[in-house]
C-alpha positions in Angstrom: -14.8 -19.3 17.6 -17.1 -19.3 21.1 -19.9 -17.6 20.9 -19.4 -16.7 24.4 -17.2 -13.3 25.0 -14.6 -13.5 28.3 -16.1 -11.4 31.0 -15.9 -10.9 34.6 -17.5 -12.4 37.3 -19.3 -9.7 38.4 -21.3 -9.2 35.1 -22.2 -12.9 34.9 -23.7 -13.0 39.0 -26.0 -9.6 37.7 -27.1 -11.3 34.2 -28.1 -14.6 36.4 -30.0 -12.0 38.9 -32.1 -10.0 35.8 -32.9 -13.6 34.6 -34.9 -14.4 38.0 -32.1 -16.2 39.7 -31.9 -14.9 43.9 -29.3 -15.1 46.5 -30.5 -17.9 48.5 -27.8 -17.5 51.2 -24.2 -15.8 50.7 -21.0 -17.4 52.2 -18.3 -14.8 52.3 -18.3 -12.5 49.5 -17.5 -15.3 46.9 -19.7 -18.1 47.5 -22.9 -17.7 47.0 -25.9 -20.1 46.4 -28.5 -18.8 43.8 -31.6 -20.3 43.6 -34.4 -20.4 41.1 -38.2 -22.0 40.4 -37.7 -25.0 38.0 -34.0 -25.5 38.1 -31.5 -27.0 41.3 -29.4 -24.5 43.2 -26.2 -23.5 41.8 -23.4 -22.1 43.5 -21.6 -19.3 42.3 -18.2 -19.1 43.8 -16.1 -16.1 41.8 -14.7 -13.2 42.9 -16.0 -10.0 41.2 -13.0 -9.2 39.3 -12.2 -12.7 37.9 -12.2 -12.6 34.4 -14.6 -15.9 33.2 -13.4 -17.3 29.8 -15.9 -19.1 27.1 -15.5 -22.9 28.2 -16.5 -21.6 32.0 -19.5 -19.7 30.5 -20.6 -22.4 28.5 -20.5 -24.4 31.7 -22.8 -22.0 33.8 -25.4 -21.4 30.9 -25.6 -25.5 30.9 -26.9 -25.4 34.5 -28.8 -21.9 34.6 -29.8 -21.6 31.0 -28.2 -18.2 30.8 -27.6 -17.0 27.1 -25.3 -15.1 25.4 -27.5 -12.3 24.5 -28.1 -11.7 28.6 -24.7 -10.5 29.4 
């Protein structure tokens, strides 16, 4: 089992702002590019509803270094 739970979108984009992520410029209201000192801008392109399963998670905590414990 994952030790990542499902959850939406909109919890993950608030989790990566408390961790000292920022909106670096916004595209829409999907797409947005969130930038960070030390690590290469990510973009972060879900709806806030969509719900984000443990293999997606897994793949934003690779490049953000977000943790299970944050959400």
């Amino acid at each position: 089992m994952s030790v990542w739970p499902s959850t939406t979108a909109k919890r993950v984009k608030a989790a990566l702002l408390r961790n000292g992520w920022q909106v670096k410029r916004q595209c829409g209201t999907s797409h947005c590019i969130l930038c960070r000192v030390g690590y290469s801008d990510f973009v972060f392109a879900f709806h806030d509803s969509v719900e984000l399963g443990p293999a997606m998670l897994a793949r934003i905590a690779r490049h953000t270094g977000l943790a299970p414990a944050d959400l």
